[in-house]
MARGUMAR-743292 format. One record per residue (C-alpha): x, y, z; residue number from 1; residue in three letters. Coordinates in steps of 0.02 Angstrom, whole numbers, plus 50000, padded with zeros to 5 digits. Each point is the difference from the previous one (the first is absolute). Layout:
# residues N
+-------+-------+-------+-----+-----+
|     X |     Y |     Z |   n | res |
+-------+-------+-------+-----+-----+
|     X |     Y |     Z | NUM | ALA |
...
+-------+-------+-------+-----+-----+
This chain:
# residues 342
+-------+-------+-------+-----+-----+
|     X |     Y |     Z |   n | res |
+-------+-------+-------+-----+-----+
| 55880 | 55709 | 55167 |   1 | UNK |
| 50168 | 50060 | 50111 |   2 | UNK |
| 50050 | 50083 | 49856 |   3 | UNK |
| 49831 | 50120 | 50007 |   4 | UNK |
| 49998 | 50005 | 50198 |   5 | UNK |
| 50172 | 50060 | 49994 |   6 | UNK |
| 49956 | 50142 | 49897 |   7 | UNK |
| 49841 | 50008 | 50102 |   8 | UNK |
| 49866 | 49974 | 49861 |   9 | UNK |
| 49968 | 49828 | 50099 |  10 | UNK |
| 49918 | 50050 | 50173 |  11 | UNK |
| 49925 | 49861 | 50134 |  12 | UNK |
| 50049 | 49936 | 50176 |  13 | UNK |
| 50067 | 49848 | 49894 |  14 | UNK |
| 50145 | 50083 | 49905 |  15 | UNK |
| 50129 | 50030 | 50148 |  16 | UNK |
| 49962 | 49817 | 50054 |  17 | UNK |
| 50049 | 49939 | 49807 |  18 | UNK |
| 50115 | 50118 | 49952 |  19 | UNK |
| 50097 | 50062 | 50161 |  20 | UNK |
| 49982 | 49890 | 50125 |  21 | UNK |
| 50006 | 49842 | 49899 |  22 | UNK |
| 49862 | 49932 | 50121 |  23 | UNK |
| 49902 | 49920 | 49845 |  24 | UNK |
| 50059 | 49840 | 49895 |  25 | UNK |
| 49944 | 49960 | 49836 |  26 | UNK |
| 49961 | 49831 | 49949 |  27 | UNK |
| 49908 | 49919 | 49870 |  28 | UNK |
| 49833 | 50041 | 49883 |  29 | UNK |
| 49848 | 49950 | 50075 |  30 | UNK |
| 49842 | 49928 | 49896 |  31 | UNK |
| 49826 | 49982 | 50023 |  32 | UNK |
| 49975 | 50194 | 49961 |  33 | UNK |
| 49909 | 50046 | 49844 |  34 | UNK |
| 50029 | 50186 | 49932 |  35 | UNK |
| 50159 | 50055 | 50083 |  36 | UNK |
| 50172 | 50033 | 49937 |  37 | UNK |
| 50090 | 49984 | 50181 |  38 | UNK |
| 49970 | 49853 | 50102 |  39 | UNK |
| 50160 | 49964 | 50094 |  40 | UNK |
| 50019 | 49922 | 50185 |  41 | UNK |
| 50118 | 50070 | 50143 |  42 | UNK |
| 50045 | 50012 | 50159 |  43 | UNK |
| 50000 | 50168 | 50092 |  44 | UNK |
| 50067 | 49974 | 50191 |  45 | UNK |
| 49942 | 49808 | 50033 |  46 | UNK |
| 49855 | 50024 | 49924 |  47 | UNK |
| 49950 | 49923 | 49823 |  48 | UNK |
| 49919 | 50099 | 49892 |  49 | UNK |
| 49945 | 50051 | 49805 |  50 | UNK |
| 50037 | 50141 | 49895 |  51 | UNK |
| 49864 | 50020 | 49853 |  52 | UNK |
| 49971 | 50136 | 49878 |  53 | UNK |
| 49874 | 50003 | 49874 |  54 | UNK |
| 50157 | 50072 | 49861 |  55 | UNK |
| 50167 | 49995 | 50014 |  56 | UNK |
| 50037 | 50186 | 49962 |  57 | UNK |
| 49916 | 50163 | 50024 |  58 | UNK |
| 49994 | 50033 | 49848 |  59 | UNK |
| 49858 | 49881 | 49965 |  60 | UNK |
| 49870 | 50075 | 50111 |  61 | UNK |
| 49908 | 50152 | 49953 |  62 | UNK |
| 50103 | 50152 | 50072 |  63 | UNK |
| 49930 | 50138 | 50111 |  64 | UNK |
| 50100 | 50148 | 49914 |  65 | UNK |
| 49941 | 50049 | 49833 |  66 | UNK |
| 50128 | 50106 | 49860 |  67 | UNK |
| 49989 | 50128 | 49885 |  68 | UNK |
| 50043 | 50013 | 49804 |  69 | UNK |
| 50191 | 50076 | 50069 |  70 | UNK |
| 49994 | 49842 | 50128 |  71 | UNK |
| 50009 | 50099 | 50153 |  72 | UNK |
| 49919 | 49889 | 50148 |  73 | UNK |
| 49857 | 50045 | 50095 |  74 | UNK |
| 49941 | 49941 | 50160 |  75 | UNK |
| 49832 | 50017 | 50078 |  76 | UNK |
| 49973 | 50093 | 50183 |  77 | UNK |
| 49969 | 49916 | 50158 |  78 | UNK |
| 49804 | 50027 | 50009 |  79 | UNK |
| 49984 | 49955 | 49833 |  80 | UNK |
| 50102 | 49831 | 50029 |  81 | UNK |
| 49901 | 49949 | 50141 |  82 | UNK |
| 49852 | 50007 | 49906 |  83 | UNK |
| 50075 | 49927 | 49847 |  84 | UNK |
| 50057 | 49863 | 50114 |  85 | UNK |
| 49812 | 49977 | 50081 |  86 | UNK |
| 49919 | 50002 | 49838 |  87 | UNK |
| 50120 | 49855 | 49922 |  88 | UNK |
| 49993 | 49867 | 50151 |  89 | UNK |
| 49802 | 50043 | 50006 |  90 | UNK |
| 49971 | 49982 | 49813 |  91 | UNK |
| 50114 | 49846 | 50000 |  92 | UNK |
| 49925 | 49921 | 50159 |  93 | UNK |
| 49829 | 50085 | 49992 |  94 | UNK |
| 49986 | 50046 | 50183 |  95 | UNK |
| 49995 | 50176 | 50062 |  96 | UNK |
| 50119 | 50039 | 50110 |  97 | UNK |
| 49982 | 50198 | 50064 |  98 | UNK |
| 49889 | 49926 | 50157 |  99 | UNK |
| 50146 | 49870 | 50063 | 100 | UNK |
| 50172 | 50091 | 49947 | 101 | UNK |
| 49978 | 50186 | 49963 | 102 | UNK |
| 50100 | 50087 | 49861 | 103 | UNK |
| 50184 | 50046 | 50049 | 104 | UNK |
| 50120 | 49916 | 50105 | 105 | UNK |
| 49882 | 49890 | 50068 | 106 | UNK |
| 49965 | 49924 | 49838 | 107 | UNK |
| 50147 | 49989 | 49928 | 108 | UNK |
| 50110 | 49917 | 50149 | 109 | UNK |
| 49848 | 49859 | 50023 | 110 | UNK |
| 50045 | 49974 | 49810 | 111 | UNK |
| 50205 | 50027 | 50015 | 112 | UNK |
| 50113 | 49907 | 50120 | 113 | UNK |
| 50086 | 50155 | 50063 | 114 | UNK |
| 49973 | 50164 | 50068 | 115 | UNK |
| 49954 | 50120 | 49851 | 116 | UNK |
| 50004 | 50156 | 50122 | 117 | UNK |
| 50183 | 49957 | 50039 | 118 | UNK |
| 50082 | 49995 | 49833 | 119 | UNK |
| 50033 | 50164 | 49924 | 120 | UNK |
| 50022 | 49927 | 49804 | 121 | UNK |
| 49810 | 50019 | 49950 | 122 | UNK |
| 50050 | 49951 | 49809 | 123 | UNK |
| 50046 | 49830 | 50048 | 124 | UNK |
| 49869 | 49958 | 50151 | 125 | UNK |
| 49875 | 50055 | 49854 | 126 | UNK |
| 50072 | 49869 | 49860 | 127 | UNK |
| 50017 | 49874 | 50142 | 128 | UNK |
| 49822 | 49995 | 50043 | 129 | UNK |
| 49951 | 50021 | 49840 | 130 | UNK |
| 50091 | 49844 | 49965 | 131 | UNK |
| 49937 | 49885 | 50152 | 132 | UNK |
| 49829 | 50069 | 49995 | 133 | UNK |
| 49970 | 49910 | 49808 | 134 | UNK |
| 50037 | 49816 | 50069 | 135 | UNK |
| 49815 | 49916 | 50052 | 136 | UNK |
| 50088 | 49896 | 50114 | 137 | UNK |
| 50095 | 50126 | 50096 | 138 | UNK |
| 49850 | 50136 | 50015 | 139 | UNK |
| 49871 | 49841 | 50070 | 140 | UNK |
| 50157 | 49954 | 50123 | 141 | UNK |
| 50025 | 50178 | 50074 | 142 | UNK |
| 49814 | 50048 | 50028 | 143 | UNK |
| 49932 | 49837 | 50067 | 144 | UNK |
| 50160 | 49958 | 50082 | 145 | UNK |
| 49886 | 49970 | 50168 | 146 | UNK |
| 49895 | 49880 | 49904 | 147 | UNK |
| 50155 | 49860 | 50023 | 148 | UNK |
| 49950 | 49932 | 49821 | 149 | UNK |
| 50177 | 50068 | 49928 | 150 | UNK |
| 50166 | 49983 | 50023 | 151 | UNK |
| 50046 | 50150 | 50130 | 152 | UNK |
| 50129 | 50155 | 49899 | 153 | UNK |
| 50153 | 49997 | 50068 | 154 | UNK |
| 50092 | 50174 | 49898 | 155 | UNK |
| 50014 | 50056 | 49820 | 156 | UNK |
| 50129 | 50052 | 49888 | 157 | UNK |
| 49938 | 50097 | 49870 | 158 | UNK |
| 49896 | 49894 | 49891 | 159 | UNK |
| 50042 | 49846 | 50095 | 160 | UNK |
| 49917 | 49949 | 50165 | 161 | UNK |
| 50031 | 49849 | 50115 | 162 | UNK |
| 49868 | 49911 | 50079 | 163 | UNK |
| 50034 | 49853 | 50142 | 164 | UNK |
| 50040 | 49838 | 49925 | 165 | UNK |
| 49828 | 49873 | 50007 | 166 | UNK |
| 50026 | 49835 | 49958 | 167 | UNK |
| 49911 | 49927 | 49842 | 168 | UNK |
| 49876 | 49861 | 50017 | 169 | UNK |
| 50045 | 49953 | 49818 | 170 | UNK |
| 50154 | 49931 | 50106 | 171 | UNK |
| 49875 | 49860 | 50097 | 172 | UNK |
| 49980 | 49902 | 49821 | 173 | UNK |
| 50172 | 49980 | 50002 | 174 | UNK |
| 50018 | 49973 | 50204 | 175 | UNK |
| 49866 | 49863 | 49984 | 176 | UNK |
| 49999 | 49928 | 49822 | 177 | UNK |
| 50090 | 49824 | 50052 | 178 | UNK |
| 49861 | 49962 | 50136 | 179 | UNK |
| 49864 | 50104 | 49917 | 180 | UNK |
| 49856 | 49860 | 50035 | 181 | UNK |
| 50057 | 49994 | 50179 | 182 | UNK |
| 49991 | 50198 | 50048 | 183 | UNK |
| 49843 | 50031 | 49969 | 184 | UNK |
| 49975 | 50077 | 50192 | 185 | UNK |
| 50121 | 50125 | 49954 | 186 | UNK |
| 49952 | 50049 | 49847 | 187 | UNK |
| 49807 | 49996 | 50089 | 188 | UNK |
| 50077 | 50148 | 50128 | 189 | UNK |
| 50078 | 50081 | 49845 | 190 | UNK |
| 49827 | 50014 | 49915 | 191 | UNK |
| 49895 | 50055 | 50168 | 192 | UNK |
| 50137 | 50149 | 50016 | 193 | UNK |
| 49952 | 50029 | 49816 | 194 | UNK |
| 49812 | 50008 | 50041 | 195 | UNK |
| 50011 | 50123 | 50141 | 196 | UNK |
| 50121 | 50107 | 49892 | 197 | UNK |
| 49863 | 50017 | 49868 | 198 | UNK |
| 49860 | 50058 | 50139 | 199 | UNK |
| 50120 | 50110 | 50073 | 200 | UNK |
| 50023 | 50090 | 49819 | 201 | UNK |
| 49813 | 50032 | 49998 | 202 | UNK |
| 50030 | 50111 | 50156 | 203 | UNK |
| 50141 | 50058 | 50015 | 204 | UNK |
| 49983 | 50143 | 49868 | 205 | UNK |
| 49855 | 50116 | 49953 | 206 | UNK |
| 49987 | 49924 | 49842 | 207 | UNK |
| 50007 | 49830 | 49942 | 208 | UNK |
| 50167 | 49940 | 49938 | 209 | UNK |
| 50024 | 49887 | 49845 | 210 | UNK |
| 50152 | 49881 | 50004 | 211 | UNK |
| 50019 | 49981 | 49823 | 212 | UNK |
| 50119 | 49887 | 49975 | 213 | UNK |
| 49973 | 49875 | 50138 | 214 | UNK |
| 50146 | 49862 | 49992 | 215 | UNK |
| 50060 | 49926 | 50158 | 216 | UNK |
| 50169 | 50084 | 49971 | 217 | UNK |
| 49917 | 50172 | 50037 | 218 | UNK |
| 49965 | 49959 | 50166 | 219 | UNK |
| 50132 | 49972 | 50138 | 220 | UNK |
| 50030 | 49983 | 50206 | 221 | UNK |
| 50107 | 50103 | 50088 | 222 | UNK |
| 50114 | 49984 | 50152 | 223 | UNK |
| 49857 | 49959 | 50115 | 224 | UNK |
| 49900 | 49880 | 49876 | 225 | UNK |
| 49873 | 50149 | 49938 | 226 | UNK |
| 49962 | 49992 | 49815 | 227 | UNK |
| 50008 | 50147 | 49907 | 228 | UNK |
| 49989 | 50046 | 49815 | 229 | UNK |
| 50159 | 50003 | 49904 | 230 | UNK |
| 49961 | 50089 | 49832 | 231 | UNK |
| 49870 | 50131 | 49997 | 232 | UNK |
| 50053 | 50063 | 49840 | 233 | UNK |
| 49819 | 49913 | 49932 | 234 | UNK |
| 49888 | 50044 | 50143 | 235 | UNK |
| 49885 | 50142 | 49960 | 236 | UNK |
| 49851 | 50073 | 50096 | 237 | UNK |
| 49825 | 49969 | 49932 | 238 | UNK |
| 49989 | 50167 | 49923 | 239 | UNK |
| 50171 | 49986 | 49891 | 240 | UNK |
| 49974 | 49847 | 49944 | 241 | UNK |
| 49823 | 50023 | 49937 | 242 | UNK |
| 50068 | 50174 | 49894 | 243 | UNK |
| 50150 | 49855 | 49947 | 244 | UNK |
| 49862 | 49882 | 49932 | 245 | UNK |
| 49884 | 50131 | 49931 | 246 | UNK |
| 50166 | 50083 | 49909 | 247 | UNK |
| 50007 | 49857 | 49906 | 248 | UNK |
| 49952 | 50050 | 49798 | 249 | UNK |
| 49858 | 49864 | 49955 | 250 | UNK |
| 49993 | 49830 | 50033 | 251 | UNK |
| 49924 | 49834 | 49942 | 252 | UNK |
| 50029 | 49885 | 50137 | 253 | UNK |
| 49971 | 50005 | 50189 | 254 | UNK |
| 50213 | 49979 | 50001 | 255 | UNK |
| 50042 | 50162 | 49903 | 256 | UNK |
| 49915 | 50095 | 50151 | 257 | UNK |
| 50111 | 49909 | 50138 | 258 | UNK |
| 50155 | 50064 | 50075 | 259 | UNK |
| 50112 | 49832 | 50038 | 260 | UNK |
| 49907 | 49923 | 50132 | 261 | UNK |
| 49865 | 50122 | 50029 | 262 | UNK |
| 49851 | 49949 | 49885 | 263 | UNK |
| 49890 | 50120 | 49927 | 264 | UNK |
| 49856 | 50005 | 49883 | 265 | UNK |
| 49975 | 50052 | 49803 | 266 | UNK |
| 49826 | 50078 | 49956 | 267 | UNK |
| 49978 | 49885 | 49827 | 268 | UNK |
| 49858 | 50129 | 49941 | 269 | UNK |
| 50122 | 50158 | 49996 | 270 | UNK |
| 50193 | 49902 | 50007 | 271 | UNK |
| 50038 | 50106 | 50141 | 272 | UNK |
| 50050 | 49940 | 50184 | 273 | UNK |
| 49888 | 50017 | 50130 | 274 | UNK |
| 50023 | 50099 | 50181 | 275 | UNK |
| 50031 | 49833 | 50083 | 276 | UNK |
| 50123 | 49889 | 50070 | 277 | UNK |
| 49913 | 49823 | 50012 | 278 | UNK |
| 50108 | 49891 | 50130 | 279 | UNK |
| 50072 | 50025 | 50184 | 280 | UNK |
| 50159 | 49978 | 50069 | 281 | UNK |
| 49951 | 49856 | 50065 | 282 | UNK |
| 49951 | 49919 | 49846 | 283 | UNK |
| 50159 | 50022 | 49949 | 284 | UNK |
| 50109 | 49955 | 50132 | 285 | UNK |
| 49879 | 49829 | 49982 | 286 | UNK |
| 50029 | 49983 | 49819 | 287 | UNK |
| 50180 | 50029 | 49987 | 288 | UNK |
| 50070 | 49958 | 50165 | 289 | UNK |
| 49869 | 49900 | 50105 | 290 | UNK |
| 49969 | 49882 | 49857 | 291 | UNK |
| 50128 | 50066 | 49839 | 292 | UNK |
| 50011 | 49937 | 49832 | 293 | UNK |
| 50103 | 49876 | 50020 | 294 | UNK |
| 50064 | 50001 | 50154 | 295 | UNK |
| 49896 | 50079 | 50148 | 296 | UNK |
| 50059 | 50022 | 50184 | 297 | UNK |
| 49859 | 49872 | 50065 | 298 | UNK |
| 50008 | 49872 | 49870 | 299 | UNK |
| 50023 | 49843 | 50022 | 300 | UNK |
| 49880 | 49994 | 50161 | 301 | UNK |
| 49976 | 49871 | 50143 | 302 | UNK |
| 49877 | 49890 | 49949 | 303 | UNK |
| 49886 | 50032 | 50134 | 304 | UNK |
| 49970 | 50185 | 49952 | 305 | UNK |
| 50049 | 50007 | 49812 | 306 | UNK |
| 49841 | 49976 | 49909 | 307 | UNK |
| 49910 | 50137 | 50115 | 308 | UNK |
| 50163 | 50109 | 49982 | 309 | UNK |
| 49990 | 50004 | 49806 | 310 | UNK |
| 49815 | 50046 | 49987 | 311 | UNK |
| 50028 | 50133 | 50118 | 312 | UNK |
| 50134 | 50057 | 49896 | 313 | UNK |
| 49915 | 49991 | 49848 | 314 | UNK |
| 49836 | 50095 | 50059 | 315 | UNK |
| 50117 | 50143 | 50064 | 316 | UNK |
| 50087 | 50017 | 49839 | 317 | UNK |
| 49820 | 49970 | 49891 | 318 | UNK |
| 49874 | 50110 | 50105 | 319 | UNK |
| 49963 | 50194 | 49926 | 320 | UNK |
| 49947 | 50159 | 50081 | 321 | UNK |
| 50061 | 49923 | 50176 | 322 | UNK |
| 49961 | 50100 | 50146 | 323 | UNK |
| 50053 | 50027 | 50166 | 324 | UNK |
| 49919 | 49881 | 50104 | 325 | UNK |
| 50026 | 49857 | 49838 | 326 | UNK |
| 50188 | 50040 | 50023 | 327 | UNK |
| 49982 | 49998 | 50164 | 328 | UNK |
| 49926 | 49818 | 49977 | 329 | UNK |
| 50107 | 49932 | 49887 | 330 | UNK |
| 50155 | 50044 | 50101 | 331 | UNK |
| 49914 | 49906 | 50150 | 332 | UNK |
| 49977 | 49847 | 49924 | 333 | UNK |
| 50157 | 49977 | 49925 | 334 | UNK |
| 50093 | 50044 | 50173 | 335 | UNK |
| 49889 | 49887 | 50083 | 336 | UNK |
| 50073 | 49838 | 49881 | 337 | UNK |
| 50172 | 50068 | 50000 | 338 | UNK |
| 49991 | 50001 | 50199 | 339 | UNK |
| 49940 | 49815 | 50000 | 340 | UNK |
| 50158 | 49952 | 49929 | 341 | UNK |
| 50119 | 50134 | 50114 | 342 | UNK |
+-------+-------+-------+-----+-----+
């Protein structure tokens, strides 16, 4: 990456920090992230925090500049890469965006971590947007950075962003393995936080967003004990996810139509999938974290609340075509037995 920013195809207010000023360290891969190339955690200043990239060159995303037959390069102008840029992160995200960030500047530095206006090489602030602006994670991260459901972005370097470094609850199986029976309050607190977080996700944005792959290692709390999510790389807006299902060439089986943890439906009388995602987010944060497989974060239960727990459980991961107010109700009643035992 110094090697590019050095001959200043790598642009970002990270680059003189990692490759000048020696301000960022390196350390060691991070896991828990499906779909990226780049995972790596740091330290800029005193601060911890990750580096993540969806590939680990730019040469694997698709390029901005197109060639002709003699291989001469050619680079769009700057209207028509705003608008290139508004019409990708819309069509990706499905949510207009002309009312909230006009095109131009205003656009493009919400999206980028530096000044565009103040950089005079446009070639390379158009391939590094181009590059950031194809990761889910890091488009979801810069627009509903006020939401305080991501990890905040700290700079970029080309294709590689950093992001503050949020501490994996995957890490409290570990933490509380030996005395698992006995920390039930804890993990209690853990699973409340985990509640509000999926209420909060039915508001914070203007459309409802799917966690699809909902594993307690995708959530984690930052400096001041707020959870956040971790990898966003599988969380799509109704809208996307529906067209992702839909996409899908025939079917025989209700599974064929799903995407990971996001169940949908298969029409048996045509093979095709239907127009409809059939479970919440808080199904599956009861299903594969609440309860899990194998190993859930509220199993094994005090004795005074774990027969109620379980059927609670169960009837939030069983019921279909839940609405508001049901959700609303099922989150109450579980709080209310998990707060008997806090």
């Amino acid at each position: 990456m110094c090697q590019l920013y050095f001959k200043e195809e790598a642009l970002g207010r990270m680059c003189e920090a990692l490759c000048v000023e020696g301000d960022i360290k390196i350390g060691t891969c991070e896991g828990h992230h499906l779909g990226k190339d780049v995972v790596l955690s740091g330290q800029w200043g005193a601060d911890r925090i990750v580096l993540k990239a969806t590939f680990l060159n730019p040469e694997q995303y698709e390029q901005i500049y197109w060639q002709s037959a003699d291989k001469k390069t050619f680079y769009p102008d700057f209207e028509t890469f705003t608008e290139l840029v508004q019409e990708s992160v819309e069509k990706r995200i499905n949510i207009t965006l002309s009312e909230k960030y006009p095109k131009g500047f205003v656009l493009l530095n919400k999206l980028w971590t530096s000044d565009v206006s103040s950089l005079t090489n446009g070639t390379a602030v158009m391939n590094n947007v181009w590059y950031l602006i194809q990761q889910n994670e890091y488009i979801l991260s810069k627009l509903f950075e006020t939401s305080g459901l991501f990890p905040k972005v700290l700079g970029s370097c080309g294709h590689i962003y950093a992001v503050e470094y949020v501490k994996p609850l995957a890490n409290y199986f570990g933490v509380l393995s030996k005395n698992w029976e006995h920390t039930f309050e804890k993990r209690a607190e853990l699973a409340l936080k985990l509640l509000h977080l999926t209420t909060h996700l039915k508001t914070a944005f203007p459309l409802t967003l799917h966690i699809c792959d909902m594993k307690i290692g995708h959530f984690g709390e930052d400096k001041k004990g707020k959870l956040k999510l971790l990898d966003t790389d599988m969380a799509l807006f109704e809208p996307v996810l529906l067209e992702t299902m839909v996409n899908t060439q025939s079917c025989n089986t209700n599974e064929e139509c799903s995407f990971i943890d996001c169940d949908g439906r298969c029409n048996y009388n045509t093979g095709s999938c239907l127009s409809l995602v059939t479970n919440t987010n808080l199904q599956r944060l009861c299903k594969n974290v609440l309860m899990g497989q194998y190993f859930g974060l509220l199993g094994p239960a005090p004795p005074t609340i774990a027969q109620g727990l379980q059927k609670e459980l169960q009837h939030c991961i069983s019921r279909k075509d839940v609405n508001d107010s049901e959700t609303g109700e099922i989150i109450n009643k579980i709080e209310r037995l998990l707060k008997t035992a806090v």
